[in-house]
MISETOR-328075 format. One record per residue: x negated, y negated, z of N, C-alpha, C, O, CB in turn; residue number from 1. Coordinates in Angstrom, 1 decimal, padded with zeros to 4 digits, always signed. Glycine has a CB too. Layout:
N
+--------+--------+--------+--------+--------+--------+--------+--------+--------+--------+--------+--------+--------+--------+--------+-----+
:    nxx :    nyy :    nzz :   caxx :   cayy :   cazz :    cxx :    cyy :    czz :    oxx :    oyy :    ozz :   cbxx :   cbyy :   cbzz : pos :
+--------+--------+--------+--------+--------+--------+--------+--------+--------+--------+--------+--------+--------+--------+--------+-----+
:      X :      Y :      Z :      X :      Y :      Z :      X :      Y :      Z :      X :      Y :      Z :      X :      Y :      Z : NUM :
...
+--------+--------+--------+--------+--------+--------+--------+--------+--------+--------+--------+--------+--------+--------+--------+-----+
//
This chain:
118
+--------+--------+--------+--------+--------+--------+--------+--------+--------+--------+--------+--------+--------+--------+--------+-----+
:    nxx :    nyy :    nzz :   caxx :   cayy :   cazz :    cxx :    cyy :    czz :    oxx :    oyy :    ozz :   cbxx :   cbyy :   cbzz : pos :
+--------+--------+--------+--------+--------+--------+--------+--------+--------+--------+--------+--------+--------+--------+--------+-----+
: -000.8 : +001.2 : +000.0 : +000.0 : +000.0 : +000.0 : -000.9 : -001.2 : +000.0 : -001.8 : -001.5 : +000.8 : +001.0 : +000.0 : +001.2 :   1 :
: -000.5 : -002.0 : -001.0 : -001.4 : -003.7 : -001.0 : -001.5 : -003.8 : +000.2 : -001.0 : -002.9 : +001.0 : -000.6 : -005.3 : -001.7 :   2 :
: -002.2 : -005.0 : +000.8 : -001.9 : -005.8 : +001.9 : -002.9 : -006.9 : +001.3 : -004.0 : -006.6 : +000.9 : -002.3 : -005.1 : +003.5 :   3 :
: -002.0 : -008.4 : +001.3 : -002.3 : -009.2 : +001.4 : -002.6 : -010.5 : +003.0 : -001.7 : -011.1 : +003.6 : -001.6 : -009.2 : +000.7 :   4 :
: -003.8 : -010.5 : +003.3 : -004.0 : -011.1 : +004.5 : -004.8 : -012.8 : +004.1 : -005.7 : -013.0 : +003.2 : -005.1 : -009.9 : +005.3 :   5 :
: -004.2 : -013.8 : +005.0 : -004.0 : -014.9 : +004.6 : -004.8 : -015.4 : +006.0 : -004.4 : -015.0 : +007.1 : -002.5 : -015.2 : +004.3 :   6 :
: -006.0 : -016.7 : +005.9 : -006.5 : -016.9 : +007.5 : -007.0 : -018.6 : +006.8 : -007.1 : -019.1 : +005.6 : -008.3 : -015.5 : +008.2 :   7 :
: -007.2 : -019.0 : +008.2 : -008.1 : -020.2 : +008.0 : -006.8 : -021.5 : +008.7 : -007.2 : -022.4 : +009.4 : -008.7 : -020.5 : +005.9 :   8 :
: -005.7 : -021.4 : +008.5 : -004.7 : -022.3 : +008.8 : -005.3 : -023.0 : +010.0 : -006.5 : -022.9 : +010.3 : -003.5 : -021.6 : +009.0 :   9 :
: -004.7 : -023.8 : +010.6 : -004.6 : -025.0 : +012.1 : -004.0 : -025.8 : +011.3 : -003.6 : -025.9 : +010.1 : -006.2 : -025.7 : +013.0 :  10 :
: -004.2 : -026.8 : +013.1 : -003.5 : -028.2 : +012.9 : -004.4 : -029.5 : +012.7 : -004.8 : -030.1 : +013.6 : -002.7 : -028.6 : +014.2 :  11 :
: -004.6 : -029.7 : +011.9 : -005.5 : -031.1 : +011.4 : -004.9 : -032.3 : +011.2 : -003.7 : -032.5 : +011.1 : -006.1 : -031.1 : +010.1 :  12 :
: -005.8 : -032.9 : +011.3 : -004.7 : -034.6 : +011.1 : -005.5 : -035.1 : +009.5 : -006.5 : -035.0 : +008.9 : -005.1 : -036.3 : +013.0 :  13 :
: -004.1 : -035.8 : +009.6 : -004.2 : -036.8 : +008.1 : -005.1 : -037.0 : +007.7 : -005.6 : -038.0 : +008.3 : -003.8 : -038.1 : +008.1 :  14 :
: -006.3 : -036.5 : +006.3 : -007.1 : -037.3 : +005.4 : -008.4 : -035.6 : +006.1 : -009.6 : -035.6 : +005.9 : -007.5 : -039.6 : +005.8 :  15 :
: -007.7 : -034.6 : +006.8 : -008.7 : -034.0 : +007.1 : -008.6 : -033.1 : +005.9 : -008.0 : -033.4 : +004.8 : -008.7 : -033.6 : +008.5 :  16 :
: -009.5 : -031.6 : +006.2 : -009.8 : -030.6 : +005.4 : -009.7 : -029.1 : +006.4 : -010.2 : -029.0 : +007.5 : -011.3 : -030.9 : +004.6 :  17 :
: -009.2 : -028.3 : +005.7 : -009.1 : -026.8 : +005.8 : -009.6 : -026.3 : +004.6 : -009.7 : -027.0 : +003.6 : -007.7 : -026.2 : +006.2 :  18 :
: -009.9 : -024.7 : +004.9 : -010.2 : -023.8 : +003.7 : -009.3 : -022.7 : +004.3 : -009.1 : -022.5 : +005.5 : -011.9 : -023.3 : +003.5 :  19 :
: -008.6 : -021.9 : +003.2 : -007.9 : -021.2 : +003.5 : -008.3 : -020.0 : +002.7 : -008.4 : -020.1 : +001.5 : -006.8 : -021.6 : +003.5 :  20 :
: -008.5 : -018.9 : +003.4 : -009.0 : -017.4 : +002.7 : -007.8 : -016.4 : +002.4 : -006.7 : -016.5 : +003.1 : -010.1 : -016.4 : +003.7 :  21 :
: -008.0 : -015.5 : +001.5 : -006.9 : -014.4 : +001.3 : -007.4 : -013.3 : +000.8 : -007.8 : -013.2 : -000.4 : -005.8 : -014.7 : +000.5 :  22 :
: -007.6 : -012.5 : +001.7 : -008.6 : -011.3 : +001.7 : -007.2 : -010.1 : +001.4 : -006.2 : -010.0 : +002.1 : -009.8 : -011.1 : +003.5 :  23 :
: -007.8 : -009.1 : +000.0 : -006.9 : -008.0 : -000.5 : -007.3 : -007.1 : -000.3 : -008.6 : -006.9 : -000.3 : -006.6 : -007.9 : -001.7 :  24 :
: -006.4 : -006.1 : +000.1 : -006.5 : -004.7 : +000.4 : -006.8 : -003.4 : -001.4 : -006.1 : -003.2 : -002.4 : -004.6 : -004.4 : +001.5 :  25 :
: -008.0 : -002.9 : -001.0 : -008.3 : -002.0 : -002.9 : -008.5 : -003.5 : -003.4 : -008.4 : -004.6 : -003.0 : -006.3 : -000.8 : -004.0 :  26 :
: -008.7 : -002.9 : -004.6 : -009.4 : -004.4 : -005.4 : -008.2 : -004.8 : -006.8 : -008.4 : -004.8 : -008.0 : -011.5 : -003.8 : -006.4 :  27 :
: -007.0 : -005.2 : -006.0 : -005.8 : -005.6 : -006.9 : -006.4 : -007.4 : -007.5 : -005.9 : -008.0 : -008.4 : -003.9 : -005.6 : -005.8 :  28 :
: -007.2 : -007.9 : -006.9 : -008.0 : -008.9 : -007.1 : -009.0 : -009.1 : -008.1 : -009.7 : -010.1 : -008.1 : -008.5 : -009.0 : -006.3 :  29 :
: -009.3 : -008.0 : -009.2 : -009.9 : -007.9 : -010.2 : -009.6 : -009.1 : -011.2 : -008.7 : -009.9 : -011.2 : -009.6 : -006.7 : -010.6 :  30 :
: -010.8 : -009.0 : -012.1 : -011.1 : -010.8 : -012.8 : -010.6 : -010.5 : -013.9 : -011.1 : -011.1 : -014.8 : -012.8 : -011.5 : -013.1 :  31 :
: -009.4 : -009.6 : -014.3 : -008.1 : -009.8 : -014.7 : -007.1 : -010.4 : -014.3 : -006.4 : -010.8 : -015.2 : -007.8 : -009.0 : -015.0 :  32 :
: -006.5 : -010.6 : -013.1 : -005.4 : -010.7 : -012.6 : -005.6 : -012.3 : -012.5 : -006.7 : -012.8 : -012.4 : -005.1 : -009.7 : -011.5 :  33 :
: -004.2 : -013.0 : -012.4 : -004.3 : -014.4 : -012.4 : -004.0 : -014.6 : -010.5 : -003.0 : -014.2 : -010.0 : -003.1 : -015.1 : -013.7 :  34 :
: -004.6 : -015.1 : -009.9 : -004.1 : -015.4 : -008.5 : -003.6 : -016.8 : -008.1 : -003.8 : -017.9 : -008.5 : -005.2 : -015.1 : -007.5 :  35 :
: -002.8 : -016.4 : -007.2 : -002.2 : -017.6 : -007.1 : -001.8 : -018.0 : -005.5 : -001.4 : -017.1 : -004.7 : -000.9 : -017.5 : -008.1 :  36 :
: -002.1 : -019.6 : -005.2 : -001.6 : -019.7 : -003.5 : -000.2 : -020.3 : -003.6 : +000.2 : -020.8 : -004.7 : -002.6 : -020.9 : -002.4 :  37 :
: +000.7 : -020.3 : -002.6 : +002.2 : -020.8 : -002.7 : +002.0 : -021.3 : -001.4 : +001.0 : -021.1 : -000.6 : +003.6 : -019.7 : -002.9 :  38 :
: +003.1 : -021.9 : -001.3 : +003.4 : -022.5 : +000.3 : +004.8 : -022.8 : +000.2 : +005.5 : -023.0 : -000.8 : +002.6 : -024.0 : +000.7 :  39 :
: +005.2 : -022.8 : +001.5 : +007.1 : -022.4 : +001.3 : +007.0 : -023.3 : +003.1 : +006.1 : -023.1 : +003.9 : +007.9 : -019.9 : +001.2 :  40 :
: +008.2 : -024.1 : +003.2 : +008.6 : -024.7 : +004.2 : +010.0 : -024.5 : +004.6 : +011.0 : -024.5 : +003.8 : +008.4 : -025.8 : +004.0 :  41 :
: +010.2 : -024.3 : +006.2 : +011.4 : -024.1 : +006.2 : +012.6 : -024.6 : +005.4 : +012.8 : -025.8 : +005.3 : +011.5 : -024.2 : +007.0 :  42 :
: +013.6 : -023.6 : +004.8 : +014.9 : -024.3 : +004.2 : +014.8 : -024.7 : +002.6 : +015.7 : -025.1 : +001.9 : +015.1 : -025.7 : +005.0 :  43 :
: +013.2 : -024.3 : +002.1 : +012.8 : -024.7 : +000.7 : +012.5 : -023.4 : +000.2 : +012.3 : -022.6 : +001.1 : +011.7 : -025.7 : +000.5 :  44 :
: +012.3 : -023.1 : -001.0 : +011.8 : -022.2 : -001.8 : +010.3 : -021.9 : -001.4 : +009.5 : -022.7 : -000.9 : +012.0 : -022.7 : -003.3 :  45 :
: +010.1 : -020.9 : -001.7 : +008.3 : -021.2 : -002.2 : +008.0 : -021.7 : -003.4 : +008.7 : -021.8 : -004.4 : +007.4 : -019.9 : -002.3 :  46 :
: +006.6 : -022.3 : -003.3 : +006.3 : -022.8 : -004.3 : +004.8 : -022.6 : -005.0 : +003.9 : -023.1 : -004.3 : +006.7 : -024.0 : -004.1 :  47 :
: +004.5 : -022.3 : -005.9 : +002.9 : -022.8 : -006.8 : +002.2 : -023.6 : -006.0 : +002.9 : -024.6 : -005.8 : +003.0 : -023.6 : -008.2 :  48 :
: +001.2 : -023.5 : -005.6 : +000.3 : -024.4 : -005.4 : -001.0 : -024.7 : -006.4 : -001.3 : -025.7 : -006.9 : +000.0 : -024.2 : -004.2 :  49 :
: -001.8 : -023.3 : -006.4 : -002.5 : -023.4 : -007.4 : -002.3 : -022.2 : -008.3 : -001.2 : -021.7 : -008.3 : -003.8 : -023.5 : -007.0 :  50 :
: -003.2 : -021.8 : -009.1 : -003.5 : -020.1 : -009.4 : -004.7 : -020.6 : -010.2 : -004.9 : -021.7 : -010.6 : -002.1 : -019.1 : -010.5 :  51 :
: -005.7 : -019.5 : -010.4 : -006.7 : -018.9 : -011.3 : -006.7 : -018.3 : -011.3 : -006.4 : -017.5 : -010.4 : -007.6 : -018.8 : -011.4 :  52 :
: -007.4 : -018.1 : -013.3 : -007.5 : -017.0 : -013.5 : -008.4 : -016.3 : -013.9 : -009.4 : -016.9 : -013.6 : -006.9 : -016.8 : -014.0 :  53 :
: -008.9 : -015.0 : -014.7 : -010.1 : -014.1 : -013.9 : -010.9 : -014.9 : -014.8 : -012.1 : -014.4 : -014.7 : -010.2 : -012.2 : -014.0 :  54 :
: -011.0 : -015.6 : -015.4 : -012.1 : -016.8 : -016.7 : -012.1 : -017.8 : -015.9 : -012.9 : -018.8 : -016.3 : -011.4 : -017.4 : -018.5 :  55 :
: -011.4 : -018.0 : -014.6 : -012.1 : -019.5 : -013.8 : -011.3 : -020.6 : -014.2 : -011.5 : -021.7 : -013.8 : -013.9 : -019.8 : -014.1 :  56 :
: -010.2 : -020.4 : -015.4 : -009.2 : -021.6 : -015.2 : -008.2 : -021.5 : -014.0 : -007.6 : -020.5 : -013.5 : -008.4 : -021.8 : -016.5 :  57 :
: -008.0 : -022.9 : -013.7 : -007.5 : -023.3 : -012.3 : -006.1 : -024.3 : -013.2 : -006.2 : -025.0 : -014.2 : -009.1 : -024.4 : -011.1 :  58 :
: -004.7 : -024.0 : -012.6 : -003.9 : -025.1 : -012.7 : -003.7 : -025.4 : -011.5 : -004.3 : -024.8 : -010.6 : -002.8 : -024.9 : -013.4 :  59 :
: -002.9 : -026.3 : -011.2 : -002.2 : -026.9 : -009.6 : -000.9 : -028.1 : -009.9 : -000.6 : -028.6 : -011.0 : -003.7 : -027.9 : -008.5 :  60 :
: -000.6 : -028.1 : -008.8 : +000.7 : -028.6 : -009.0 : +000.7 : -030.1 : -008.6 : +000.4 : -030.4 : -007.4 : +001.7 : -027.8 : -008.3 :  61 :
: +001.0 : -031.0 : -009.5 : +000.9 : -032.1 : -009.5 : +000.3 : -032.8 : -008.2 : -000.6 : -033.7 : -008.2 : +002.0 : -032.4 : -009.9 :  62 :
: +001.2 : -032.0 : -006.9 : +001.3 : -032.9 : -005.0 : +000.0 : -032.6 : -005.1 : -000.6 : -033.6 : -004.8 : +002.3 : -032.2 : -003.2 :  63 :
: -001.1 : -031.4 : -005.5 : -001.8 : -031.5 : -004.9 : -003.2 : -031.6 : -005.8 : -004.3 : -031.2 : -005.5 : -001.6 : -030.6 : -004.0 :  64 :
: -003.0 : -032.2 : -006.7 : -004.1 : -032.3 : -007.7 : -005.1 : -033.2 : -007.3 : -004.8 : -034.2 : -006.5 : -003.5 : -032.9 : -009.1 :  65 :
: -006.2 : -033.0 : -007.6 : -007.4 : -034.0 : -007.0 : -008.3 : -034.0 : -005.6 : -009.5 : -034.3 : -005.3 : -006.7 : -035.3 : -006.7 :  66 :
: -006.9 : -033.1 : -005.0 : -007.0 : -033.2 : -003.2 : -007.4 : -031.5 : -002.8 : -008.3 : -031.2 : -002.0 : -004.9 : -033.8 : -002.2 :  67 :
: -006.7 : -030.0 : -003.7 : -007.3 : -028.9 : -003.0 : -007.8 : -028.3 : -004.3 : -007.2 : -028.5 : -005.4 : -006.3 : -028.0 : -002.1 :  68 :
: -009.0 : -027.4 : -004.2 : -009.8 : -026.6 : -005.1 : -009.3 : -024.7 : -004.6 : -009.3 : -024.0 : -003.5 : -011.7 : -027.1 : -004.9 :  69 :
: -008.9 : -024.4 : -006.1 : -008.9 : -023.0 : -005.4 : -009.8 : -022.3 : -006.8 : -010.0 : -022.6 : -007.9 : -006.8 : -022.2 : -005.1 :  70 :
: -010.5 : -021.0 : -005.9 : -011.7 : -020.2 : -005.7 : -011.3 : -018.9 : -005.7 : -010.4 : -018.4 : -005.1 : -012.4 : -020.5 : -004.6 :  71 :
: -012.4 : -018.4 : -006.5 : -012.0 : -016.5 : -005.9 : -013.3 : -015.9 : -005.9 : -014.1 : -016.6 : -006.5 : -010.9 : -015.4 : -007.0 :  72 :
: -013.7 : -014.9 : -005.5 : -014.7 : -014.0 : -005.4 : -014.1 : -012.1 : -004.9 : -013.8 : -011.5 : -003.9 : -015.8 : -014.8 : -004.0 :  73 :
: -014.0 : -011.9 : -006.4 : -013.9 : -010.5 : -006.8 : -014.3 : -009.5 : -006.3 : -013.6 : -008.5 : -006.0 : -014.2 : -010.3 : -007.6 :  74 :
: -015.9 : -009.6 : -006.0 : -016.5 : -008.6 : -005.4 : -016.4 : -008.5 : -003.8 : -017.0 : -007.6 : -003.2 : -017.8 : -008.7 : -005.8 :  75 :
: -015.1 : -009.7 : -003.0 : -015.1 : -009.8 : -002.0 : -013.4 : -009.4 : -001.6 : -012.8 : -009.2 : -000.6 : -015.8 : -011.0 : -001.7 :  76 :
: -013.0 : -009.4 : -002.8 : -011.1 : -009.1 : -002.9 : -010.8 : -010.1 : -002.3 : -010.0 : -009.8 : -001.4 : -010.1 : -007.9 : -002.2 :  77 :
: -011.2 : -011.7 : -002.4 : -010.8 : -012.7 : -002.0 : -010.8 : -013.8 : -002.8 : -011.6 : -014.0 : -003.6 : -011.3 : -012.8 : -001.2 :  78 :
: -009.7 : -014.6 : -002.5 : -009.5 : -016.1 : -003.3 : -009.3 : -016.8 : -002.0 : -008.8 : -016.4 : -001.0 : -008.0 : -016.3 : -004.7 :  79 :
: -010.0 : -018.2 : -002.3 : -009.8 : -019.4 : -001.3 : -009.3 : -020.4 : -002.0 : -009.3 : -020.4 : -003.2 : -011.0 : -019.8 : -000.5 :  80 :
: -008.7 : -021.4 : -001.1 : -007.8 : -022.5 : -001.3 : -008.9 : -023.7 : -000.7 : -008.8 : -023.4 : +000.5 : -006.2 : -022.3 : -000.4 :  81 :
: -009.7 : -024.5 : -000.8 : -010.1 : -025.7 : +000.1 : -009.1 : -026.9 : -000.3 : -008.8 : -027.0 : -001.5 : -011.7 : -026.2 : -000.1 :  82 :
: -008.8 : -027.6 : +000.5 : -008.0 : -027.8 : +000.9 : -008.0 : -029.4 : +001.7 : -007.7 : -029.3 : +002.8 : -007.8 : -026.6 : +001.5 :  83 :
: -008.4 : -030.8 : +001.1 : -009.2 : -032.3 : +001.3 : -008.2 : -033.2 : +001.8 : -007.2 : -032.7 : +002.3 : -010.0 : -032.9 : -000.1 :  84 :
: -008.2 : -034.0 : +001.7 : -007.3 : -035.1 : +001.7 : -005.8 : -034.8 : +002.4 : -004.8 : -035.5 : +002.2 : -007.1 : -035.6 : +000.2 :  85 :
: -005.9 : -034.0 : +003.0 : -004.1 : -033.2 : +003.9 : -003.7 : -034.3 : +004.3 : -004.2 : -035.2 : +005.0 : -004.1 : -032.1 : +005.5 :  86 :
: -001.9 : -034.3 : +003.5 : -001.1 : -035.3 : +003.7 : +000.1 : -034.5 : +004.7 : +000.4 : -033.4 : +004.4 : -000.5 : -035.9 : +002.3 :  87 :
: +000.6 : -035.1 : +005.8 : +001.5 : -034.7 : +006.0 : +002.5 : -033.8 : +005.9 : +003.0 : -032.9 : +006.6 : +001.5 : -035.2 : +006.0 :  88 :
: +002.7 : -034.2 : +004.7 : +003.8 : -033.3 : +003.6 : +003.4 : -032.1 : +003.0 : +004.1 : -031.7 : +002.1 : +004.2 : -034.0 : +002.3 :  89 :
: +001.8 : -031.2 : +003.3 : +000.9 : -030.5 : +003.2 : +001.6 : -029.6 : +004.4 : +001.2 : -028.5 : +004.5 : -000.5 : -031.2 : +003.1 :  90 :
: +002.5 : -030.1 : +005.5 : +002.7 : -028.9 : +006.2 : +003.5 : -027.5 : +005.7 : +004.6 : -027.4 : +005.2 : +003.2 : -029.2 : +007.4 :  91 :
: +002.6 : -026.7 : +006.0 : +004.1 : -025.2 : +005.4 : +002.7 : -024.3 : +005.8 : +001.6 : -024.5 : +006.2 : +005.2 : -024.9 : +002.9 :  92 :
: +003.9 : -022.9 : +005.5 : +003.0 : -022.2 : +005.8 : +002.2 : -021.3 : +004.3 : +003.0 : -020.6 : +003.8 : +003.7 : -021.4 : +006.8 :  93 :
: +001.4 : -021.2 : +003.9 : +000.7 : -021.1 : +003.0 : +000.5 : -019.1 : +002.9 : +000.5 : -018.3 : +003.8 : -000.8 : -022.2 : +003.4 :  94 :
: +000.5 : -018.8 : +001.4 : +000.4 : -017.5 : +000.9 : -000.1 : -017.0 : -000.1 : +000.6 : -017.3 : -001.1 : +001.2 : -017.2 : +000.9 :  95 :
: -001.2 : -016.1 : -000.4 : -001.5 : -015.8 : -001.5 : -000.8 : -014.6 : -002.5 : +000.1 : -013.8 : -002.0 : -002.7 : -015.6 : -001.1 :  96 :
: -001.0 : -014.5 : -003.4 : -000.5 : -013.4 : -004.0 : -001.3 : -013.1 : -005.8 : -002.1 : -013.9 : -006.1 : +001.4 : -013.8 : -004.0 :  97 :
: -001.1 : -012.1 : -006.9 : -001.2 : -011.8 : -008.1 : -000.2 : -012.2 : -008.5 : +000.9 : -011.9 : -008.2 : -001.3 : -010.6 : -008.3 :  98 :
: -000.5 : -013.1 : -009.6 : +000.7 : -013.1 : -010.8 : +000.4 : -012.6 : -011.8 : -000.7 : -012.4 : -012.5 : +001.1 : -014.4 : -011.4 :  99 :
: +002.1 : -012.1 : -012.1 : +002.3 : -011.8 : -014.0 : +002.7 : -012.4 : -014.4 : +003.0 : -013.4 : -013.8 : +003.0 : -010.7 : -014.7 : 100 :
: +003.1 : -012.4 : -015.8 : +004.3 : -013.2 : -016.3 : +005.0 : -014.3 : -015.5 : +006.2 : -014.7 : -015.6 : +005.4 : -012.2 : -016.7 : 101 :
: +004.0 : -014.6 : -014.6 : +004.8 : -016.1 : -014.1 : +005.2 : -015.5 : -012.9 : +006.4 : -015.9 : -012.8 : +006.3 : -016.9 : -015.1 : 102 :
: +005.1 : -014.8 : -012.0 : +006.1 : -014.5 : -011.1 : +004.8 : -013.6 : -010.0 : +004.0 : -012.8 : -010.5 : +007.5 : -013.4 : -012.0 : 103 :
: +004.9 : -013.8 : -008.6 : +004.0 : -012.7 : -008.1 : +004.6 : -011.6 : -007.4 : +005.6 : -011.5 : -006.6 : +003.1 : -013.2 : -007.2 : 104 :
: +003.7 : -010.8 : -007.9 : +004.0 : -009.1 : -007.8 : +003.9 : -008.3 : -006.5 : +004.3 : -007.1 : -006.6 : +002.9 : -008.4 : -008.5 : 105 :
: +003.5 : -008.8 : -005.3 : +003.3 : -007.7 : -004.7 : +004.1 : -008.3 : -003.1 : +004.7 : -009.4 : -002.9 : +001.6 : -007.2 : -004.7 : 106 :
: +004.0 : -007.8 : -002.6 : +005.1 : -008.2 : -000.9 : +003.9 : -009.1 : -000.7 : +002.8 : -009.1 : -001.2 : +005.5 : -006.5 : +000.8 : 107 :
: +004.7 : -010.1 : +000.3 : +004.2 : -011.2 : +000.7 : +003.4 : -010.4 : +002.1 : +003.7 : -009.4 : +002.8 : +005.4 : -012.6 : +000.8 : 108 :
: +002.3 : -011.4 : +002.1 : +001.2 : -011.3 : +003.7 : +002.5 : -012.1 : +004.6 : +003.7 : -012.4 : +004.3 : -000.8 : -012.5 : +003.6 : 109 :
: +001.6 : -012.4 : +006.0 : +002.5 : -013.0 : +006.8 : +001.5 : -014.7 : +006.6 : +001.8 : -015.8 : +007.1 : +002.6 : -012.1 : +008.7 : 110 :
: +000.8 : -014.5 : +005.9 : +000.7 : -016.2 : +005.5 : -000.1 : -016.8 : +006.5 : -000.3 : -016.1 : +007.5 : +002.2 : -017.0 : +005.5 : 111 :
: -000.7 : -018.1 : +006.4 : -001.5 : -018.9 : +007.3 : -000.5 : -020.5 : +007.9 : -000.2 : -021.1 : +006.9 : -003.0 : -019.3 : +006.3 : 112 :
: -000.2 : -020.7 : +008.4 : +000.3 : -022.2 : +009.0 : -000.7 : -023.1 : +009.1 : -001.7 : -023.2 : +009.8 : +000.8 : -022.2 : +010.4 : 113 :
: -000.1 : -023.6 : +008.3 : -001.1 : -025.7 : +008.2 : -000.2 : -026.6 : +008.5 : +000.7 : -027.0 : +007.8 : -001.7 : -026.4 : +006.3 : 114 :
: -000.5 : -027.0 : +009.5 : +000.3 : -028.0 : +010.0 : -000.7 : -029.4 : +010.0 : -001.5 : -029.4 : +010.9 : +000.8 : -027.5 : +011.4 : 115 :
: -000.8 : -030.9 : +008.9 : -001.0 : -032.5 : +009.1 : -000.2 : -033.0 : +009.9 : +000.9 : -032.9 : +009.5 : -001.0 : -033.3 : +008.1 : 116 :
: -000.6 : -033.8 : +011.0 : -000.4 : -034.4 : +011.9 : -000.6 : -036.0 : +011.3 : -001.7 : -036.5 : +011.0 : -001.2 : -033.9 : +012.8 : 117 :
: -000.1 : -036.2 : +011.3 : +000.4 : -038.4 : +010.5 : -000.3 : -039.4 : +011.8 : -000.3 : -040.6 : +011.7 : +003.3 : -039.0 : +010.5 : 118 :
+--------+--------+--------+--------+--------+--------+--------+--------+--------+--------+--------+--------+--------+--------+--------+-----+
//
């Protein structure tokens, strides 16, 4: 069974920085697969934050363009999020996963909590 495990979260205040890791269980993390972080707040959907893919292109989503870099290292079954300029509106709790066709594939981890402090 996958297992997706998600670390690095706390509570930082405004204009700080976190790194957030997501270490995979077997190597479903291969430099085929496109990965991707989400973050979901109470009462909202989840959502895209970044993804790369196994050639090292990176998209992100507009909130957080400029401000977080996401990373992977294959030979470690891990992708990271860093994570700069945390706005407030940066709180949720944060999750990694594989995408296909737009969509990710495997049961969710229990995720990391980032909570900015204003």
């Amino acid at each position: 069974q996958v297992q997706l495990v998600e670390s690095g979260g706390g509570l930082v205040q405004a204009g700080g920085s976190l790194r957030l890791s997501c270490v995979a269980s077997g190597t479903i993390f291969s430099y085929k697969n496109i990965l991707g972080w989400y973050r979901q707040t109470p009462g909202k959907e989840r959502e895209l934050v970044a993804e790369i893919t196994g050639g090292g292109t990176t998209n992100y989503a507009d909130s957080v363009k400029g401000r977080f870099t996401i990373s992977r290292d294959n030979a470690k079954n891990t992708v990271y999020l860093q994570m700069n300029g945390l706005k407030p509106e940066d709180t949720a709790v944060y999750f990694c996963n594989v995408r296909f066709a737009g969509r990710a594939i495997y049961s969710w981890g229990q995720g990391t909590q980032v909570t900015v402090s204003s």
